[in-house]
N, C-alpha and C positions, 0 to 999 in steps of 0.2 A: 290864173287857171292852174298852171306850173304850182304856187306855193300851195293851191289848196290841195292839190290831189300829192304834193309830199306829205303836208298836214296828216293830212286821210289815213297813206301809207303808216306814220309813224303811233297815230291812231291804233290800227289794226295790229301792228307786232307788239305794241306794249300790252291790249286786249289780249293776245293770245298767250303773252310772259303770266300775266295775271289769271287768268281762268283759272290754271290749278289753286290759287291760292285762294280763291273762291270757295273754288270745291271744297277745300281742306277746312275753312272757315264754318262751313256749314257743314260738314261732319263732327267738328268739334262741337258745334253750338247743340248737334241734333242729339248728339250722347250725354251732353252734360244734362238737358233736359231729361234725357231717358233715365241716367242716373238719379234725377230729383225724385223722379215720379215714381221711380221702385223705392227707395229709402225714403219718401215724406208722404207718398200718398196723395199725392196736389195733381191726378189724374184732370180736376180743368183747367186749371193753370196752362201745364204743360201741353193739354190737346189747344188750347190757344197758341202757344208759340210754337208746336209742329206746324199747322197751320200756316204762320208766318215763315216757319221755314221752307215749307215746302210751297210758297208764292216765291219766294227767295229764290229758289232751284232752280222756276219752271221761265224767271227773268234772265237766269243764268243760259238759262240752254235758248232761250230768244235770243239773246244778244251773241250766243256763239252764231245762231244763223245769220243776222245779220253780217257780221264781222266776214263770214264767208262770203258774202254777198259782196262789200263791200270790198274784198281782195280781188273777185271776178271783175268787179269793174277797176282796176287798178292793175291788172293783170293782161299785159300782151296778146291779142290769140286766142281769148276767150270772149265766149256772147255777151254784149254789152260792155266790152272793156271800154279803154278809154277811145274818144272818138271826138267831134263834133259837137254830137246830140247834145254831150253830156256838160252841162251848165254851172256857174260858181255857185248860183242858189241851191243843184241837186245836191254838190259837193258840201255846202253847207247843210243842209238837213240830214245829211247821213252824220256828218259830224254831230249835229245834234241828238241823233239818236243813241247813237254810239257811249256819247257821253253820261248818258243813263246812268251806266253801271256803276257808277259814285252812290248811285241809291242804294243799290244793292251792297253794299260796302259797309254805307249807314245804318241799315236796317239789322245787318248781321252784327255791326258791332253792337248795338243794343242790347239785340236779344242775349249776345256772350256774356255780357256784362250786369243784364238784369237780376238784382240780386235774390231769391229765391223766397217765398213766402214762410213768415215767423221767422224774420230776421236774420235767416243762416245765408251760408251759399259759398261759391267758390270759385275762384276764376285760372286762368293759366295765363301764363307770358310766355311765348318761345323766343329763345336767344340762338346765335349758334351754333354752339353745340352745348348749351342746358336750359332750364327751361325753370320758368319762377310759379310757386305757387303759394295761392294768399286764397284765406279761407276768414269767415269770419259768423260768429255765433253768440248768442247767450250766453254760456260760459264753458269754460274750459274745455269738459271733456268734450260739448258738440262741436266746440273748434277746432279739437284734435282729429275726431272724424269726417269733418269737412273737408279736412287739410287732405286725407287718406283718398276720401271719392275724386277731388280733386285731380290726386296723384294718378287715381286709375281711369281717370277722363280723360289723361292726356296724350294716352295713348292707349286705351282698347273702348270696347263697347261691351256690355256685358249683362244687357237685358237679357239675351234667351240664351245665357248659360245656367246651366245646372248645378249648384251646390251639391257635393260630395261629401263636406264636413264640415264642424264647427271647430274651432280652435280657439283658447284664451292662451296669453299673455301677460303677464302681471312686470310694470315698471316702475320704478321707483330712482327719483333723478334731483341729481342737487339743482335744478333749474326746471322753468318751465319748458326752456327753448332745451335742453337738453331731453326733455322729453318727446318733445315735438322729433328731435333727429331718433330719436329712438323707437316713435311709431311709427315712423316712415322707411326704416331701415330693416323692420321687422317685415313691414311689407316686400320689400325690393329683396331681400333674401330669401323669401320663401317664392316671390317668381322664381328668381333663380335656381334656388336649390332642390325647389320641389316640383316648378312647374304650376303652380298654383296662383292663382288670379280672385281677391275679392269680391264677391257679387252684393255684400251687405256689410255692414260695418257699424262696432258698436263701443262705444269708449265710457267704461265707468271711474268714480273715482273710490282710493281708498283710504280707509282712515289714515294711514300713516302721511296720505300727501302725494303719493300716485295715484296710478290709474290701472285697470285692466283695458284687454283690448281683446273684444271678441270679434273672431270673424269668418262667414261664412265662405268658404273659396270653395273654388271651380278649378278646373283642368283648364287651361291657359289656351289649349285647342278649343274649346267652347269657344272662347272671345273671338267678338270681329276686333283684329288688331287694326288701328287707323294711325299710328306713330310709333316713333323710337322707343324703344323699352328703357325706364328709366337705371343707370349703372348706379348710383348713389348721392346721397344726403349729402350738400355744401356747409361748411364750417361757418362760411363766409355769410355774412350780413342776416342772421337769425334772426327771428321776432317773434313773441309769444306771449301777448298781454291783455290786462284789461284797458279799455278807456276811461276815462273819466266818467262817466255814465254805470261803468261795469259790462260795458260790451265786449268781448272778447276778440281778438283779433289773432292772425299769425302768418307767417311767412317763412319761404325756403327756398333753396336755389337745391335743383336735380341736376347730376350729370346725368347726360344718353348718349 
């Protein structure tokens, strides 16, 4: 009886260390869809996996009651604490319930990780202090802007801001991956310098073997900010190619 209801206890604190990262999981997951659905237009797609996220949430905020539940009866002094009544079989079914949230865990990683219709999309890795980003497309230049929505998925939201301007860039780079740190830095300057946050994003190429980079930004006050703002582009472990197939692929490490 002793081992189960320490079980229980060690249960319940590691539940409570983990719920934020829950949360955060499912903010991440609900912006990266919001971003798809403004930039590809895949409004059913994505109204399916709000849907999944937001069963996601409503598991999350169960299982915080439970876990309250479950401190009350583990808890001195309070109604229904520990007592008599209270049986190895109850002690075990709480623990079963408890144990749920592994679902909830599973399902969020799916959804982060599902990769976006007509073969593009974009994922984040947090390390930290920076944070990895891998985008992958068709060919180059939607890889380039993959890489970009990516970047600004991973820390704001940016469906109901408002565009205030358009702005091009024209780059030109003895490498691909030197390009790649080039349209990511373009971004991460103009937060900084200007206060300005992407809400669209559009990457051409040019005859010489670059690219332009158009893009619509926003007053950085419009965003819901949900992480770190990212400080800059890593030198470190690049990637910016095609497959064997000609699929395009790319990667990069942020400091925040």
């Amino acid at each position: 009886m002793t081992d189960a209801g320490r079980r229980l206890q060690e249960k319940i604190e590691a539940f409570g260390m983990q719920k934020e990262t829950i949360k955060a999981a499912y903010t991440a997951a609900h912006a990266q869809a919001s971003i798809a659905e403004a930039s590809a237009g895949i409004s059913g797609d994505v109204t399916d996996a709000d849907v999944a996220f937001r069963r996601a949430e409503a598991e999350e905020a169960d299982l915080q009651a439970r876990a309250t539940a479950l401190d009350d009866l583990l808890t001195p002094g309070t109604p229904g604490g520990p007592g008599p009544t209270l049986s190895d079989d109850q002690l075990q079914a709480q623990l079963d319930q408890i144990s749920t949230r592994a679902e909830v865990d599973e399902e969020l990683a799916r959804l982060r990780e599902r990769p976006a219709p007509g073969g593009r999309g974009h994922r984040t890795v947090l390390h930290t202090a920076d944070l990895r980003v891998e985008a992958w497309a068709p060919t180059r230049e939607a890889c380039l802007a993959e890489a970009v929505r990516g970047l600004v998925d991973s820390f704001a939201v940016v469906t109901a801001a408002r565009p205030r301007r358009t702005a091009e860039r024209r780059f030109i780079a003895g490498s691909d991956e030197d390009l790649l740190v080039a349209v990511i830095d373009e971004v991460i300057y103009r937060l900084d310098a200007d206060g300005e946050i992407p809400v669209a994003v559009d990457v051409r190429p040019t005859p010489e073997g670059g690219v332009v980079l158009a893009l619509q930004l926003a007053d950085v006050s419009e965003a819901e900010i949900t992480g770190a703002a990212p400080k800059g582009a890593s030198l470190h472990d690049l990637h910016c190619a095609p497959d064997a197939a000609g699929r395009w692929s790319c990667g990069i490490t942020i400091d925040v």
